[in-house]
C-alpha positions in Angstrom: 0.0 0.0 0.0 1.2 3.9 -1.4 0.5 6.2 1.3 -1.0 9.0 -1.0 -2.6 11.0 2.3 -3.1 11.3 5.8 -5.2 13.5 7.5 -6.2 13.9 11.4 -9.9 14.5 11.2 -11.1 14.6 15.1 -10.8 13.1 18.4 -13.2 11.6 20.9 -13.9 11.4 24.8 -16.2 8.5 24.1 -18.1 6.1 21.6 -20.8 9.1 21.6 -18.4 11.8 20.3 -16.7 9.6 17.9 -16.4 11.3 13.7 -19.6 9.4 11.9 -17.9 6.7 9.3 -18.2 4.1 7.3 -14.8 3.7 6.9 -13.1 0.2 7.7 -11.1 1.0 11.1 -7.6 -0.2 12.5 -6.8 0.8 16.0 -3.8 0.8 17.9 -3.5 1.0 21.2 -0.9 -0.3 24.0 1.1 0.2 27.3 2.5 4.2 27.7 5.3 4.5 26.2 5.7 1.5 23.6 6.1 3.9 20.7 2.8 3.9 19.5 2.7 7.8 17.9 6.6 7.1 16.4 4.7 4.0 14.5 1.8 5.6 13.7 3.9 8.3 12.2 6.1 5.9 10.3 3.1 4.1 8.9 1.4 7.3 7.6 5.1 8.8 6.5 4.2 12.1 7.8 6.3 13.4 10.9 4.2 14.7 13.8 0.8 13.7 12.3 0.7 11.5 16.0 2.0 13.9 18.3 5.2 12.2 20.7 5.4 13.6 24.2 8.4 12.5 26.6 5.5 12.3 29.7 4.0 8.9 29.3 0.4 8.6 29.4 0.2 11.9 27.7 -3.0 11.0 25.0 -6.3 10.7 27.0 -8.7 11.0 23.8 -9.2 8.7 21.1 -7.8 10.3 17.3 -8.5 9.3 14.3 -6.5 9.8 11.4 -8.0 9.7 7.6 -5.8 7.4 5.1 -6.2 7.7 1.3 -9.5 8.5 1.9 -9.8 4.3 2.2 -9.7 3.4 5.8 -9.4 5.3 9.3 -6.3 4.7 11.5 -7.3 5.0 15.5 -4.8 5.6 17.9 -5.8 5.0 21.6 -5.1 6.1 24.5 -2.1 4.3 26.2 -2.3 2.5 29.5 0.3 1.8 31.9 1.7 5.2 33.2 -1.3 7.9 32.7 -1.2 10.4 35.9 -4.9 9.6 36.5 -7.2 9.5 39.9 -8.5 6.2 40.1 -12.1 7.8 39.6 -10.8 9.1 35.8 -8.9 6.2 34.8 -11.7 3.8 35.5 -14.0 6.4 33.3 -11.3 6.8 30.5 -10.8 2.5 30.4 -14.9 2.5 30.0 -14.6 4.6 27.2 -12.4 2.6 25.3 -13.5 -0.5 26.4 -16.9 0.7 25.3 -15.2 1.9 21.5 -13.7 -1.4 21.1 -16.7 -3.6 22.1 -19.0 -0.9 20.2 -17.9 0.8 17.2 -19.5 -0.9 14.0 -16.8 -0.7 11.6 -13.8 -1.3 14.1 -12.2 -4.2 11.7 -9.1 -4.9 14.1 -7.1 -3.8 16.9 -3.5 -4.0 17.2 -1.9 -4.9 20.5 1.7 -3.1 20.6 4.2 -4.7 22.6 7.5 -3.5 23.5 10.2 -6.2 22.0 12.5 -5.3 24.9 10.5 -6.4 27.6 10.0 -10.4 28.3 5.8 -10.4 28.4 4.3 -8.7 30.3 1.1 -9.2 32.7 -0.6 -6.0 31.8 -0.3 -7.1 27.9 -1.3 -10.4 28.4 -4.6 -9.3 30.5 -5.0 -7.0 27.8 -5.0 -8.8 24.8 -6.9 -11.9 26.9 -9.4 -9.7 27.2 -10.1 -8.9 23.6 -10.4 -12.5 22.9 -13.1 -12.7 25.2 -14.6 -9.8 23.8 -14.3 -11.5 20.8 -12.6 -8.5 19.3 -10.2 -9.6 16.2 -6.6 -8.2 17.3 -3.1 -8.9 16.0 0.4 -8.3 17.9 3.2 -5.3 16.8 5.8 -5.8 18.2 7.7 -2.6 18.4 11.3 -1.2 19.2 13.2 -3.9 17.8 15.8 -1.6 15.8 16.9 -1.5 20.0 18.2 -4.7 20.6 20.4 -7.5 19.4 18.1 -9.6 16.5 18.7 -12.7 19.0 17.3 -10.8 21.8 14.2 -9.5 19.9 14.1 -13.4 18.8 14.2 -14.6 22.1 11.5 -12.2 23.3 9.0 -13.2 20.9 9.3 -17.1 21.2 8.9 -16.4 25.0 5.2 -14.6 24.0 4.4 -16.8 21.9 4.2 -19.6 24.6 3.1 -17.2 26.9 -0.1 -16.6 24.2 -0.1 -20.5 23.9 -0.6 -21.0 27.7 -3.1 -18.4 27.7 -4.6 -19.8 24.9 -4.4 -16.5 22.5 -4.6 -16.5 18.9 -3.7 -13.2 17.6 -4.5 -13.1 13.7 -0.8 -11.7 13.2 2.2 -10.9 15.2 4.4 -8.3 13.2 8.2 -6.7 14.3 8.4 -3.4 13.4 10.8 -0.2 13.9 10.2 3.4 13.5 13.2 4.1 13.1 14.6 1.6 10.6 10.9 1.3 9.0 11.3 -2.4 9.7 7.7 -4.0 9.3 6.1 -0.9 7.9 5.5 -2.3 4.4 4.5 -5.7 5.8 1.9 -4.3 8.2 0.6 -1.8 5.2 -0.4 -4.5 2.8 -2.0 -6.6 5.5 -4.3 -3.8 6.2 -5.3 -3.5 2.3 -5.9 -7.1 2.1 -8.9 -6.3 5.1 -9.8 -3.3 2.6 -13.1 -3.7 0.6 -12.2 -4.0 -3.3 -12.6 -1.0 -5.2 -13.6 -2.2 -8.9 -12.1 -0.1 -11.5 -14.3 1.1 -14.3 -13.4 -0.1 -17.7 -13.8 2.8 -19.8 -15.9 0.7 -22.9 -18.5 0.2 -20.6 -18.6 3.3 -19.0 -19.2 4.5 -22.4 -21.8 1.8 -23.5 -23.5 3.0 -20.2 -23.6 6.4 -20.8 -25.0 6.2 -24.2 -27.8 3.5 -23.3 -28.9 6.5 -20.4 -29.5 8.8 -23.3 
């Protein structure tokens, strides 16, 4: 997939307040501070369109970005680190829980997951949790331009029998890199392939069409 444009076209509290579409829709979403805007950025190609702060936790709404007019990328709110009273971070996890349960033309959710880290509790809850849901979801795996290929290696074969004892079936797991663009290309075509077909119009019958209307 050409990235042709990509466009930030609102943000969201809630389900409620959410931009009307029919678009399909690919959210990401995972713990503060995996590198979620750099990847959305990389994705899209456009520097800053997901805006990185060095304070963890910083996004608190949902925003949706607009890509080649096809499909809607939406990031979510991180979890892990936001500086939240118990009181608003039990609101802000119904309001995503209620997006990703709700929203009509959500097609999947990707799970990122630092490749540093051996795996984690709060990921594994996580993801378990949108398999009871019932909510497709895939794995990114992020970070790995910052390790040794043997240690990234090593990190995924321990989730994957971590997701095996938990018995979670991801529909993908992908390794990607902002910064070397590793997996970009990968994770682009796989979100075409989940894009409706758009038939071209052969330009005989387009003709013969317009002729028979007269």
């Amino acid at each position: 997939m050409k990235i042709q444009s990509a466009r930030h076209i609102g943000c969201a509290t809630d389900l409620e307040s959410c931009p009307q579409s029919n678009l399909p829709e690919f959210a990401f979403v995972g713990r503060s501070n995996v590198g979620k805007s750099s990847l959305i950025n990389t994705l899209a190609d456009v520097k800053g369109l997901a805006k990185i702060s060095s304070t963890p936790g910083k996004t608190k709404l949902i925003h949706f970005f607009r890509i080649n007019d096809l499909w809607t990328l939406v990031d979510l709110p991180g979890y892990g680190f936001a500086k939240l009273s118990k009181e608003k971070q039990a609101e802000f996890n119904r309001s995503v829980s209620q997006f990703l349960n709700e929203r009509m033309n959500l097609k999947q959710v990707f799970a990122l997951i630092d490749s540093q880290l051996e795996p984690l509790q709060t990921d594994l809850a996580f993801v378990d949790w949108l398999q009871e849901c019932k909510i497709p979801f895939s794995i990114i795996l992020t970070k790995t331009d910052r390790s040794a290929e043997y240690k990234v290696a090593n990190h995924e074969e321990k989730l994957l029998r971590a997701l095996q004892d938990y018995g979670l079936r991801p529909t993908e797991i992908f390794k990607c890199s902002s910064k070397t663009k590793r997996g970009r290309g990968a994770l682009l075509n796989w979100i075409e392939g989940q894009l409706p077909k758009v038939q071209k119009k052969k330009k005989g019958k387009a003709i013969k069409l317009s002729w028979m209307q007269k």
